[in-house]
Backbone as a ProteinNet text record, in pm:
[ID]
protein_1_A
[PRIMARY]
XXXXXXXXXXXXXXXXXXXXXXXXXXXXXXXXXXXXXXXXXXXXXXXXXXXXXXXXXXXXXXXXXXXXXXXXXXXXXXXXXXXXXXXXXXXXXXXXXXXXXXXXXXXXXXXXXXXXXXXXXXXXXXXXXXXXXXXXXXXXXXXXXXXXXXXXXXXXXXXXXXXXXXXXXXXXXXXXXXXXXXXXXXXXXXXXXXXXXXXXXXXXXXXXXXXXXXXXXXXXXXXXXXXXXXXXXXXXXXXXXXXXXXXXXXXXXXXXXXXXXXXXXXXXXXX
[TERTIARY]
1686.9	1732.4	1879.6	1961.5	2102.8	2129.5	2190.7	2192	2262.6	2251.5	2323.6	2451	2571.3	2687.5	2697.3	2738.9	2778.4	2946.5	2998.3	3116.4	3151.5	2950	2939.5	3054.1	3124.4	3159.8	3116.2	3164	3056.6	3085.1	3204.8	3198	3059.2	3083.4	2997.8	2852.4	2823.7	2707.2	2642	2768.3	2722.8	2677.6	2792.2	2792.1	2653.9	2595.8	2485.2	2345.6	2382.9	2272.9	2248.9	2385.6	2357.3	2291.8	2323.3	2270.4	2134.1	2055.4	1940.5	1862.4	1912.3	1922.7	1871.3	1953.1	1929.6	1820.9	1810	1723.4	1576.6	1486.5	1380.3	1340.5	1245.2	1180.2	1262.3	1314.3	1407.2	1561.5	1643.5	1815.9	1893.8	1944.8	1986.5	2148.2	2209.9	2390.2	2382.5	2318.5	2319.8	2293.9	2160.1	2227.2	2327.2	2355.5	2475.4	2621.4	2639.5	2724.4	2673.6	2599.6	2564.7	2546	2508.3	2568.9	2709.7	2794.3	2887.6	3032.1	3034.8	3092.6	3170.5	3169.2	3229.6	3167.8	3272.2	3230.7	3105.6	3054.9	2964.7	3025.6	3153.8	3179	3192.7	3262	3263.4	3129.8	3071.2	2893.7	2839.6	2833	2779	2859.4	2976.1	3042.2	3000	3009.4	2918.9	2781.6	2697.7	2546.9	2571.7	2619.7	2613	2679.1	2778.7	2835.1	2712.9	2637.5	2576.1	2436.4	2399.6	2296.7	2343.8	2496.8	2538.7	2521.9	2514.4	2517.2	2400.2	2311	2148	2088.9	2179.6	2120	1988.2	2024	1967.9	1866.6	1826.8	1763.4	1744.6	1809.3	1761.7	1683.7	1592	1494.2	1462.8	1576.3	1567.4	1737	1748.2	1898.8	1923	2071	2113.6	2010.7	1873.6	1796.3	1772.7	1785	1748.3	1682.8	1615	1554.1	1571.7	1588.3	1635.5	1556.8	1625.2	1532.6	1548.4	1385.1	1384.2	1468.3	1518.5	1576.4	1491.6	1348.4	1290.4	1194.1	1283.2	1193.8	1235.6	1122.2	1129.1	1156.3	1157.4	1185.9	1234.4	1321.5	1353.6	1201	1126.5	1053.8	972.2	933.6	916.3	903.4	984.7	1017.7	992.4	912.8	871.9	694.2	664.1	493.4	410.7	497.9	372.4	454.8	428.6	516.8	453.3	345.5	354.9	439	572.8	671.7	736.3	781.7	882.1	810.3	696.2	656.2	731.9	784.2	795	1030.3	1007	1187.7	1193.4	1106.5	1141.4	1075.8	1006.5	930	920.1	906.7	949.5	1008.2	957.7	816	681.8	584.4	455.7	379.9	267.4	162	94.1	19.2	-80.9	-202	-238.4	-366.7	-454.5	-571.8	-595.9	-687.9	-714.6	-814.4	-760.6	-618.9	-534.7	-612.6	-605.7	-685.4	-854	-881.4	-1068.2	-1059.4	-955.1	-1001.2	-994.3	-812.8	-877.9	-931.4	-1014.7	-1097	-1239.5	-1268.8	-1376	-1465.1	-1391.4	-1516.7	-1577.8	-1471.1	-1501.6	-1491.5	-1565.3	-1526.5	-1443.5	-1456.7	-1374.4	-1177.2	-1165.3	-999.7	-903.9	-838.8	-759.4	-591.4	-511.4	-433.7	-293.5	-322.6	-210.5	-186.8	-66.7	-116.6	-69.3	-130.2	-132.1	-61.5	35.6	107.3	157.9	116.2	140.9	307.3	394.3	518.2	548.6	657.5	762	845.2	902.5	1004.9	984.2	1114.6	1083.7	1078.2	987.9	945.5	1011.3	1083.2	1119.4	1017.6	946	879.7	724.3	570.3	454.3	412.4	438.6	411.1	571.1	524.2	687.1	620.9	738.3	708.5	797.4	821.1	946.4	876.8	923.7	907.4	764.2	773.8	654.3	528.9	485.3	430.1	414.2	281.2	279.2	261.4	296.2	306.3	260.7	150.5	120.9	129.6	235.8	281.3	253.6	223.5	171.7	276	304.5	418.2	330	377.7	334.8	363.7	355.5	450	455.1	557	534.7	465.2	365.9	251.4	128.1	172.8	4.1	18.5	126.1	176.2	82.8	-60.2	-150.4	-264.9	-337.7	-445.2	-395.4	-299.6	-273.9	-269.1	-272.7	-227.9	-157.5	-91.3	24.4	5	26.4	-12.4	113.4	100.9	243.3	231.4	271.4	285	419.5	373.9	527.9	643.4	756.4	867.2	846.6	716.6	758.2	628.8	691	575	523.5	389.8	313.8	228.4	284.8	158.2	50.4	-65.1	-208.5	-303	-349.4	-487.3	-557.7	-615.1	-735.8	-845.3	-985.4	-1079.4	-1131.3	-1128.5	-1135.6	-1053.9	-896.2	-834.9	-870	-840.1	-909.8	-1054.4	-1124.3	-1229	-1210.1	-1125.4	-1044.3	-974.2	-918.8	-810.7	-876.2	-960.8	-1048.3	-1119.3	-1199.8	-1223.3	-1149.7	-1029.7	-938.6	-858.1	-874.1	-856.8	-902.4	-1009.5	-1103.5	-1075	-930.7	-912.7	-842.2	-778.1	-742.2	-805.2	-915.1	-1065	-1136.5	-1030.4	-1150.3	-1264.1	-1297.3	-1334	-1469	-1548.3	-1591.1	-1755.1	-1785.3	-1889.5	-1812.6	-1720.1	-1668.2	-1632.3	-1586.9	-1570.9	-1696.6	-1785	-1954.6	-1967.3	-1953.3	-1983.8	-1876.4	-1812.5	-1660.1	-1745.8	-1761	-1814.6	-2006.2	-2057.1	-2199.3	-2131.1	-2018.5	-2039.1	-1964.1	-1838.9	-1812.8	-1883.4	-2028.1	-2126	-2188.3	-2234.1	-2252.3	-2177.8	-2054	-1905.8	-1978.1	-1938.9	-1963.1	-1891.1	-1777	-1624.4	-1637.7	-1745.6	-1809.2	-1781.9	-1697.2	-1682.3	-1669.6	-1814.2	-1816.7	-1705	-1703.3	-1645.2	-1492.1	-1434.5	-1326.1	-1265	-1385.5	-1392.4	-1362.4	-1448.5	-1405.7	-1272.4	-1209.9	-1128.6	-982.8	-987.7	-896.1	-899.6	-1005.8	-1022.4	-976.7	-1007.3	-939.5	-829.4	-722.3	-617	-529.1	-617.9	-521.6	-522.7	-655.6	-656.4	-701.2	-792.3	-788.2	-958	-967.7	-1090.7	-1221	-1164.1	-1248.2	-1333.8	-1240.6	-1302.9	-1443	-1469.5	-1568.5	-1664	-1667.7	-1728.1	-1793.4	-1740.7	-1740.8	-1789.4	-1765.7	-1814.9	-1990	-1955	-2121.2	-2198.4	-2175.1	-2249.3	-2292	-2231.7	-2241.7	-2342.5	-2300.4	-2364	-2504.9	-2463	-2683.1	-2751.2	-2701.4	-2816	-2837.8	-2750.6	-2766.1	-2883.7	-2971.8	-3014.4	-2932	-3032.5	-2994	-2836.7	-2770.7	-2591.3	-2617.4	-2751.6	-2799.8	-2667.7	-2643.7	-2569.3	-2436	-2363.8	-2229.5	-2236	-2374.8	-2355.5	-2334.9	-2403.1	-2440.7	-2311.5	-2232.1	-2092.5	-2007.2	-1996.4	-1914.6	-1977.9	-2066.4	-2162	-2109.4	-2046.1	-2013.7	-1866.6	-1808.6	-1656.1	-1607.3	-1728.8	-1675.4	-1613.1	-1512.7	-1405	-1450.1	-1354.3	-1351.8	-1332.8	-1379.1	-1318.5	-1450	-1409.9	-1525.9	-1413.3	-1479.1	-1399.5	-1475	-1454.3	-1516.2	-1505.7	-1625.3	-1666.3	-1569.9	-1550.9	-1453.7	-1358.8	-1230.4	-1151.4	-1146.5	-1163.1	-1086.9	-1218	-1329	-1487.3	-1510	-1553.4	-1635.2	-1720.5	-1705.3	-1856.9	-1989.1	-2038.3	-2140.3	-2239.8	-2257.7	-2330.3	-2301.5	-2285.7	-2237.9	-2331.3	-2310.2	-2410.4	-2373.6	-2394.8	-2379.2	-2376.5	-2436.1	-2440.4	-2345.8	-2271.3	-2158	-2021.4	-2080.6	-1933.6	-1860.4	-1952.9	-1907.4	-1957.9	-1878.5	-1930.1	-1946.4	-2035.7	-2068.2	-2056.2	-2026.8	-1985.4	-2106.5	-2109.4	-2246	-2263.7	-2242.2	-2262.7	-2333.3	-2297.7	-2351.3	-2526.9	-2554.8	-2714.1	-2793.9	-2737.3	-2806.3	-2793.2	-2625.9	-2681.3	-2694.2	-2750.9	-2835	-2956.6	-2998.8	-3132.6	-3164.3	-3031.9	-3087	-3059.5	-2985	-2953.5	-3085
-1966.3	-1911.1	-1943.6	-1840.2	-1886.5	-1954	-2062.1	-2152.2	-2048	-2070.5	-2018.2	-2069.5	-1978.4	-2032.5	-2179.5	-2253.8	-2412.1	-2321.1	-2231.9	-2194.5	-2070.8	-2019.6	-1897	-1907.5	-1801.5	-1821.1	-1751.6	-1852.3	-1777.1	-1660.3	-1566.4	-1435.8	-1381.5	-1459.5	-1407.5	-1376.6	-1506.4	-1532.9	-1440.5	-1405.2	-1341	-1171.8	-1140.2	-970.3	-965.6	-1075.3	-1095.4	-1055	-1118.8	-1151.2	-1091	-956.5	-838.1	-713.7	-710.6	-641.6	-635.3	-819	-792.7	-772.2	-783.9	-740.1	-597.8	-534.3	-350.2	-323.7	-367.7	-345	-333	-323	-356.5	-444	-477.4	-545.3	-536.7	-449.1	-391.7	-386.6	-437.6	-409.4	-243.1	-201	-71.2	-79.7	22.6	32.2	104.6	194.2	270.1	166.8	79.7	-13.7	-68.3	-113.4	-191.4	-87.7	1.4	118.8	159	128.1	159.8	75.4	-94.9	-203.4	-180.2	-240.7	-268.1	-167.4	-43.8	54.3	41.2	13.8	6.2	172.4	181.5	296.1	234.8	300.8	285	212.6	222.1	171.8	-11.9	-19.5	-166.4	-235.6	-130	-180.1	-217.1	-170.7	-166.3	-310.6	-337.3	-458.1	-555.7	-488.2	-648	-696.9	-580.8	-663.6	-706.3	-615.4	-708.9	-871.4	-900.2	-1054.3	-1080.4	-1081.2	-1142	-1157.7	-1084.1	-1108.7	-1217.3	-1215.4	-1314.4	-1455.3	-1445.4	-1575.5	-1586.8	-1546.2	-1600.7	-1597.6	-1458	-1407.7	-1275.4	-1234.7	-1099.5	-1066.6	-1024.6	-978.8	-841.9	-854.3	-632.8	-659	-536.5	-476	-360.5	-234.9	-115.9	-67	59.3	67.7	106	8.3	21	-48.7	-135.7	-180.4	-287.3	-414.9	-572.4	-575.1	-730.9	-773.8	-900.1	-957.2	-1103.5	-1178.7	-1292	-1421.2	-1496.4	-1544.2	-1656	-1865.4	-1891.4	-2013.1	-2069.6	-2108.3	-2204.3	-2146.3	-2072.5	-1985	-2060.8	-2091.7	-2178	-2101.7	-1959.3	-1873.6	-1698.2	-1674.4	-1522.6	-1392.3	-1450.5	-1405.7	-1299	-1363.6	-1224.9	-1294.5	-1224	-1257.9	-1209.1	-1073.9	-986.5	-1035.6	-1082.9	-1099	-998.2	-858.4	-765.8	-650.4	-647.6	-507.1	-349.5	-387.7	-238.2	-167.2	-252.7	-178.2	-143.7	-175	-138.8	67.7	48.6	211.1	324.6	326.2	386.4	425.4	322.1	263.9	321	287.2	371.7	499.1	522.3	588.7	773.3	735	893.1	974.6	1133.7	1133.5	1095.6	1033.3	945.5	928.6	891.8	835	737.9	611.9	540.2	620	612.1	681.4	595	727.5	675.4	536.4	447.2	330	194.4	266.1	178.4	159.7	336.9	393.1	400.7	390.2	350.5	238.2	132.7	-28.8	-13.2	25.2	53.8	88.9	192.2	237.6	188.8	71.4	12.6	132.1	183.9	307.3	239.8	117.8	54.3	-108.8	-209.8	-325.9	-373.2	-329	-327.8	-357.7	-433.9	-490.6	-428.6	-438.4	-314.3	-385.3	-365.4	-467.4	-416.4	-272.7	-217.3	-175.8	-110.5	16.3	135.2	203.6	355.2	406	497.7	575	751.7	860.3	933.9	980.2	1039.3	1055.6	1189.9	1244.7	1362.6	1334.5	1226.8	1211.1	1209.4	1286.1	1265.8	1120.1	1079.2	943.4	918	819.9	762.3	724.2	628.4	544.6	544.8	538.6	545.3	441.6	372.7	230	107.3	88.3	-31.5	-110.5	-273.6	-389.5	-440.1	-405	-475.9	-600.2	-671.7	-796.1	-872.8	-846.7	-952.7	-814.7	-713.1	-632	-525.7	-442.9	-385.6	-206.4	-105.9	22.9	109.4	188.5	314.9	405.1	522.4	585	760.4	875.3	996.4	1078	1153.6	1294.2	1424	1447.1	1549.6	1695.5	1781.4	1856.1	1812.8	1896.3	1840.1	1946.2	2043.7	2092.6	2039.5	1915.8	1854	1725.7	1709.1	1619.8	1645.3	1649.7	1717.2	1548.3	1555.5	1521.1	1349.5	1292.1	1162	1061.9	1002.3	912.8	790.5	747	686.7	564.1	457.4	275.8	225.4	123	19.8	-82.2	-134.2	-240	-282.5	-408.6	-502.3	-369.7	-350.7	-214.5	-77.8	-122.4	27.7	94.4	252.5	334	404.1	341.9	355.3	519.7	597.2	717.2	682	761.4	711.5	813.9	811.5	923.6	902.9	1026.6	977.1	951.6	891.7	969.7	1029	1181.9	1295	1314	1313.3	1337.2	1199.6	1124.8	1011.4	1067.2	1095.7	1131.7	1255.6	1374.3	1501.9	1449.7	1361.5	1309.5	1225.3	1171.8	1094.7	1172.6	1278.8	1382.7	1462.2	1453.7	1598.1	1475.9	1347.2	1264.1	1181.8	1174.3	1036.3	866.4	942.9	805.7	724.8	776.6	732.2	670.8	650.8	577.8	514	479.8	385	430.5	577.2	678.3	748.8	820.8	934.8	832	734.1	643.1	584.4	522	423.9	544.1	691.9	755.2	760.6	809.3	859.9	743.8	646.2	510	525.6	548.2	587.2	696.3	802.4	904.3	885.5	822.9	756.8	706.8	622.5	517.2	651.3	764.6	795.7	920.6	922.8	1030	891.4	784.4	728.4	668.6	726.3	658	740.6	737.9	784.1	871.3	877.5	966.6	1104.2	1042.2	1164.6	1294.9	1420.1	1531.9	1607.2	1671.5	1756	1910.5	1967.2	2033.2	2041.9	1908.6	1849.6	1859.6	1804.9	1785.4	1898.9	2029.2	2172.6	2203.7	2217.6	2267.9	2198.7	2046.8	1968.8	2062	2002.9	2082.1	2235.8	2283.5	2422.9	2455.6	2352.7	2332.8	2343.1	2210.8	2129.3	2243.9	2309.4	2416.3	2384	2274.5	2229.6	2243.8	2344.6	2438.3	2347	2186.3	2110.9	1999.7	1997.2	1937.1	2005.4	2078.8	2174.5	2137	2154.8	2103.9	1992.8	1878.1	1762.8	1706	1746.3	1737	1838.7	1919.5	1954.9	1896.3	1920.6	1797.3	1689.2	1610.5	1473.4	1494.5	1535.3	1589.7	1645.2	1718.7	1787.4	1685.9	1546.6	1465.3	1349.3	1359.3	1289.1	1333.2	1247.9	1300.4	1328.9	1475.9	1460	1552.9	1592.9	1642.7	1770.7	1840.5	2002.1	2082	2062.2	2164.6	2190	2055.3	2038.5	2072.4	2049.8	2099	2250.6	2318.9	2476.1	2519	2455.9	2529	2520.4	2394.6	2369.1	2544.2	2509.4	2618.1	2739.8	2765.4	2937.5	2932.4	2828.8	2794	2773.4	2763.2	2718.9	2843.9	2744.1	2901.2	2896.5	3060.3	3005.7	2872.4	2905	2750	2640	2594.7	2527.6	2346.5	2204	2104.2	2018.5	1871.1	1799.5	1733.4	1606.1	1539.4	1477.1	1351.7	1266.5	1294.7	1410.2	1387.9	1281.3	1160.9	1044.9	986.3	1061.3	1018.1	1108.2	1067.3	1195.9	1271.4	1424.4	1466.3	1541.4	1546.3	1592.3	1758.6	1697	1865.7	1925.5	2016.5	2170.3	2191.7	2125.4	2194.9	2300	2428.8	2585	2620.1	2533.4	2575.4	2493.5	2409.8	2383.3	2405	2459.7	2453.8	2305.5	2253.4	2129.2	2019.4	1980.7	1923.7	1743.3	1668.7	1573.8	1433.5	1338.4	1251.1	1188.5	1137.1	1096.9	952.8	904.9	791.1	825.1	927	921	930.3	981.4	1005.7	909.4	773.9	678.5	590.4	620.5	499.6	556.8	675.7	738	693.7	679.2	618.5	485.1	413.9	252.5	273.4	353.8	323.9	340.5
-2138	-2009.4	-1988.1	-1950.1	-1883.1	-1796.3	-1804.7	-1667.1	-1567.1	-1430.2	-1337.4	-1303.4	-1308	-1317.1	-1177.3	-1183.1	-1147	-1034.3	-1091	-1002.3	-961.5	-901.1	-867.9	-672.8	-705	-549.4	-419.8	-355.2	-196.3	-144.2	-245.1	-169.6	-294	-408.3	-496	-450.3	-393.3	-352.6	-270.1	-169.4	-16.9	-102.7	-198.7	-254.5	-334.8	-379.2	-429.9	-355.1	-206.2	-114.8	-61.9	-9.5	-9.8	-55.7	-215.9	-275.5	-306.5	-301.8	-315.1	-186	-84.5	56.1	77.4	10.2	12.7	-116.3	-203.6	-319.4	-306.1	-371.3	-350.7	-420.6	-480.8	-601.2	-731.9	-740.3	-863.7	-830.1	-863.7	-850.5	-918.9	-870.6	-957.9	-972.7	-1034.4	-1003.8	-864.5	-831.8	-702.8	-582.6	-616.6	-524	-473.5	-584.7	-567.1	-517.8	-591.8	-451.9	-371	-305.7	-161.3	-53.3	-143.4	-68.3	-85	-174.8	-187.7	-189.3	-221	-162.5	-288.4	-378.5	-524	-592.4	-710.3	-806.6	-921.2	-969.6	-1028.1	-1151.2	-1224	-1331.1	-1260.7	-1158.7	-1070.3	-1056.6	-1061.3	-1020.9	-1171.3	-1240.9	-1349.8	-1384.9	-1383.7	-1435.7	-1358.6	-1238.7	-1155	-1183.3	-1203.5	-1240.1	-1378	-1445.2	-1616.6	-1603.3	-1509.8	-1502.6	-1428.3	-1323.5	-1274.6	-1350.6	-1457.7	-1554.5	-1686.3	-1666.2	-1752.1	-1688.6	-1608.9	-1488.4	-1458.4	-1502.5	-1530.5	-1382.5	-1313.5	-1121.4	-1179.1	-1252.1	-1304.8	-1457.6	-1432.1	-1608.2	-1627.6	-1662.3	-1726.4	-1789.7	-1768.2	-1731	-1792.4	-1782.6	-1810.5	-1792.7	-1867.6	-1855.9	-1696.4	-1665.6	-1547.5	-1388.8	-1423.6	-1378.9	-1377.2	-1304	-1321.2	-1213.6	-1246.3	-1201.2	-1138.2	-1032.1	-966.6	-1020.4	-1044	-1156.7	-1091.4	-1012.1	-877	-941.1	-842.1	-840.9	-936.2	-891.3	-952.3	-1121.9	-1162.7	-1308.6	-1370.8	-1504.3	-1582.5	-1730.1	-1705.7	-1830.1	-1747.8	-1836.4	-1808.7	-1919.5	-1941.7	-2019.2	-1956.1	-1845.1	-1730	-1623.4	-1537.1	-1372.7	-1265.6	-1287.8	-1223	-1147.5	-1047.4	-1029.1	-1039.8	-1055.6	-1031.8	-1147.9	-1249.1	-1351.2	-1290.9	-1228.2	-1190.8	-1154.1	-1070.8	-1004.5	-1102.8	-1242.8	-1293.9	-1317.1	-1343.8	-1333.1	-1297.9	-1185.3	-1097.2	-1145.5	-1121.2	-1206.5	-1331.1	-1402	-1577.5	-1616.3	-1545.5	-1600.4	-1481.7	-1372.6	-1318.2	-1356.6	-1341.5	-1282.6	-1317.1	-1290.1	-1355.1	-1292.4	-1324.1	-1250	-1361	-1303.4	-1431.4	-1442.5	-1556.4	-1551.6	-1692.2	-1735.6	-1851.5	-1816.6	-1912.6	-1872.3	-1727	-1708.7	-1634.5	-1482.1	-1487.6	-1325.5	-1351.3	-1465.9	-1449.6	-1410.6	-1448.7	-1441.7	-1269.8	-1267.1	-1098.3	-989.8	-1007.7	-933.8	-970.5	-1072.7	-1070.9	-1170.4	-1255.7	-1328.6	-1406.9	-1479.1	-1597.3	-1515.9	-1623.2	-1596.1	-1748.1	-1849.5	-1923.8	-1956.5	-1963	-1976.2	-2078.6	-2068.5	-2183.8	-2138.3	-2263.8	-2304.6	-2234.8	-2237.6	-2219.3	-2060	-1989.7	-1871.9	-1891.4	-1902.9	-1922.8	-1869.9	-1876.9	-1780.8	-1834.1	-1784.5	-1796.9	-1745.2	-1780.4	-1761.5	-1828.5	-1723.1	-1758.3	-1813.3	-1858	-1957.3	-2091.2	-2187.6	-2322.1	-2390.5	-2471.1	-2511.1	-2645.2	-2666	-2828	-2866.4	-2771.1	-2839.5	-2735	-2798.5	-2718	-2646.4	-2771.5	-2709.9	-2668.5	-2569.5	-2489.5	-2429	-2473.4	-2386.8	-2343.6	-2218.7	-2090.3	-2037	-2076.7	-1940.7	-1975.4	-2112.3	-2166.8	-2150.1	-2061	-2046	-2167.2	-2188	-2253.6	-2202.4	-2240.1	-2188.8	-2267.7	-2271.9	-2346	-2244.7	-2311.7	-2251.4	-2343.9	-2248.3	-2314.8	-2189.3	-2256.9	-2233.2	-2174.5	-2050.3	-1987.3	-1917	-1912	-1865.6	-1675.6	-1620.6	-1498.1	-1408.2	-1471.2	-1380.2	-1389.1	-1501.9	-1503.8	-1378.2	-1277.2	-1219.9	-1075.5	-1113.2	-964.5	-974.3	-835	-820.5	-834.7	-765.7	-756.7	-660.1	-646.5	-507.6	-508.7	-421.7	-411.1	-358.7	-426.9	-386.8	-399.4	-228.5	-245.3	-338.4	-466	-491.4	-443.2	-397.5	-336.1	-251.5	-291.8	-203.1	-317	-412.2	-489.4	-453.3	-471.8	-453.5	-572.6	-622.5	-769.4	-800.9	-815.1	-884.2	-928.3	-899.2	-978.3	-946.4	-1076.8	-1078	-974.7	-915.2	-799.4	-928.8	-842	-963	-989.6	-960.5	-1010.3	-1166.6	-1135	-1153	-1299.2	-1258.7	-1390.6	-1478.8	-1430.9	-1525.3	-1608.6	-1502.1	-1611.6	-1734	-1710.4	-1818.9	-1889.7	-1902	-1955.6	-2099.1	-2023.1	-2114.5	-2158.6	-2143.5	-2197.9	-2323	-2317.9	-2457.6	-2403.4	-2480.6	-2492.3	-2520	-2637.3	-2642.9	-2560.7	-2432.2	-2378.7	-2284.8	-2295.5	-2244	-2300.4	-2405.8	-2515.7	-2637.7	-2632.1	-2672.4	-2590.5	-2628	-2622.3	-2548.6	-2588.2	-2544.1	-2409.3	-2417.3	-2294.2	-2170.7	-2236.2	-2081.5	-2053.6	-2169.9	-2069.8	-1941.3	-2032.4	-1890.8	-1793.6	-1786.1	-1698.7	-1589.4	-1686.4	-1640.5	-1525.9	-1578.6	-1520.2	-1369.9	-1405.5	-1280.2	-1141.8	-1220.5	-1108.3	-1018.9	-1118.9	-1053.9	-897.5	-937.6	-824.6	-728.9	-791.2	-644.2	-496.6	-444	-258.4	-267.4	-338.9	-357.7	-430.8	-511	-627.8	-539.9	-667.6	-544.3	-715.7	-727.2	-846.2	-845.2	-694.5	-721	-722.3	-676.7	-719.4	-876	-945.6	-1105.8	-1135.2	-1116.3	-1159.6	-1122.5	-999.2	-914.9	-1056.6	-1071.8	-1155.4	-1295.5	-1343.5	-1482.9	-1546.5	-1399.5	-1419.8	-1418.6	-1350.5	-1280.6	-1457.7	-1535.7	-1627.4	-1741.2	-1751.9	-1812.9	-1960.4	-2014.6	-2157.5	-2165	-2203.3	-2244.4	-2308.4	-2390.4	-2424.3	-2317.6	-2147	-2113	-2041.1	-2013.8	-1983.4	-2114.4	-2259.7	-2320.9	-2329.6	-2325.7	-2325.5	-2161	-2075.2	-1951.1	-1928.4	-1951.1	-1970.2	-2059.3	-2179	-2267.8	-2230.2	-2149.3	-2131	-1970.5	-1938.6	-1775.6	-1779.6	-1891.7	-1898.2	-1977.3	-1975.4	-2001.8	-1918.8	-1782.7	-1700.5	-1590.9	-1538.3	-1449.3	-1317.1	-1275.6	-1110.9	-1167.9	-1271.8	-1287.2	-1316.3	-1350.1	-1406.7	-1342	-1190.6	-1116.9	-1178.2	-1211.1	-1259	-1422.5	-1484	-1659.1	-1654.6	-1537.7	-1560	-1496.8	-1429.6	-1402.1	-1487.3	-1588.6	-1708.7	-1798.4	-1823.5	-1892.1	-1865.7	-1745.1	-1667.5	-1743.7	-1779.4	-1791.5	-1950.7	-2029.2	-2148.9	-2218.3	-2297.4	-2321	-2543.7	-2572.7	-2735.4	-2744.1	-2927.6	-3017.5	-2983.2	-3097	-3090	-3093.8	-3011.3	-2983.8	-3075.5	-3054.9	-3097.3	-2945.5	-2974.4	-2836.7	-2837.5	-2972.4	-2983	-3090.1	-3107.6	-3178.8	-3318.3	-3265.2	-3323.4	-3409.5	-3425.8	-3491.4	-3561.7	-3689.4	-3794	-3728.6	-3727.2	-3659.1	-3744.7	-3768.3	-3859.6	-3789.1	-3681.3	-3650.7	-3508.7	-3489.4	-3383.3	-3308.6	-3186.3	-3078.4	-3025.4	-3056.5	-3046	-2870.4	-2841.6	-2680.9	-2599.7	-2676.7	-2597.9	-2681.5	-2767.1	-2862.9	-2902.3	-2981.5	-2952.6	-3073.9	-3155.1	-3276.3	-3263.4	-3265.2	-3244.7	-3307	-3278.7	-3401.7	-3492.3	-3598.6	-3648.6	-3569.9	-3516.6	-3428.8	-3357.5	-3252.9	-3123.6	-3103.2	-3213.7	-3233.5	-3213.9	-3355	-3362.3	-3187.1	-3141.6	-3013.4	-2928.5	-2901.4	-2821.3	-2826.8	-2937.5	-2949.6	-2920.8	-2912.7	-2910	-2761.6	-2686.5	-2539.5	-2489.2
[MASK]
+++++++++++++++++++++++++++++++++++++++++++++++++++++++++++++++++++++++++++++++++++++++++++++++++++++++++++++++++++++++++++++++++++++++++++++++++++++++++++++++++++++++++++++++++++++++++++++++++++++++++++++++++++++++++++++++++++++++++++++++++++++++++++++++++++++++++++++++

């Protein structure tokens, strides 16, 4: 860790106290011209000295983070990384196993947080701040069916769960696979929230012809779901899918268009 400069000065201090004054959870250069009434090239020189001076930690380009008095490491300084979301990553929302964990679909833990985003990606996987990020590229009309949580001063995107279980099935693996959504899928038929024709209304929205497959399939063997398999059923388009992409499949269920993995048989049977 950088020690904190010993001959920081008190106008330093005060332009400091300001800035994190106006900031939120996150420091920016725009902050800092809009506290400080400086050009952005002034700004930019000021947070980089003050990250040299062990006040700041970047974070993300043009983004720090205040590194409390009593930290015993710059390794991560942040209590809650959800906020950085919102900072790197807009336009976005979390989704994927991030928003099953939170809406209770799954009890299942998962290493990463998911985040769907409009920006072009170098890289899928990123780790800021000791945190880990799987991140999937979206266009920005798939940017529907979300809702909006304060963590700490930031405001977080997130699948409703509707909108989580569409995406669930439209890639599985982003649920752990093709077994962990069914259970995804089980628990949010008994939410209170459950709104089947929500599910359609989404699905149709996103427009990916396999989740209708894969959602009826899974649905006409639930009890009590006949209503929601036979509307998938009214909806299934050409082409034939697989359930799970990412699994060998061995045989074609003709009535859903839909080729099956050789797994799923046997633990069907032990379930």
């Amino acid at each position: 860790m950088t020690l904190k400069s010993e001959r920081f000065s008190s106008q330093g201090r005060a332009r400091l106290s300001a800035v994190l004054q106006t900031a939120m959870d996150l420091v920016t250069i725009e902050d800092a011209v809009k506290t400080l009434g400086v050009n952005r090239p002034a700004a930019t020189k000021l947070l980089a000295r003050w990250k040299q001076q062990g006040w700041l930690k970047r974070v993300g380009p043009g983004i720090y983070a205040p590194i409390p008095l009593d930290a015993s490491t710059t390794a991560q300084v942040l209590k809650d990384p959800w906020v950085l979301i919102p900072a790197l990553f807009t336009p976005c929302y979390v989704g994927g196993w991030t928003a099953a964990e939170h809406w209770n679909l799954t009890e299942q833990l998962f290493r990463s947080i998911f985040v769907f985003t409009v920006r072009p990606l170098r890289k899928k996987e990123q780790t800021v701040q000791g945190v880990s990020f799987t991140l999937k590229r979206i266009p920005e009309r798939a940017l529907f069916g979300v809702k909006t949580l304060w963590r700490g001063q930031a405001r977080v995107n997130i699948s409703d769960k509707h909108r989580t279980i569409i995406d669930l099935l439209a890639r599985p693996e982003i649920g752990g696979g093709i077994r962990h959504v069914e259970h995804c899928l089980r628990n949010y038929l008994r939410d209170e929230e459950a709104n089947t024709e929500m599910l359609i209304s989404y699905a149709e929205k996103l427009g990916n012809g396999a989740v209708f497959k894969r959602l009826g399939f899974l649905t006409a063997q639930i009890p009590g779901s006949e209503p929601l398999a036979q509307s998938c059923r009214q909806r299934l388009t050409q082409g034939i899918a697989k359930l799970d992409p990412s699994l060998p499949s061995r045989r074609l269920i003709k009535a859903w268009r839909l080729w099956i993995p050789k797994t799923w048989e046997s633990e069907t049977q032990r379930d």
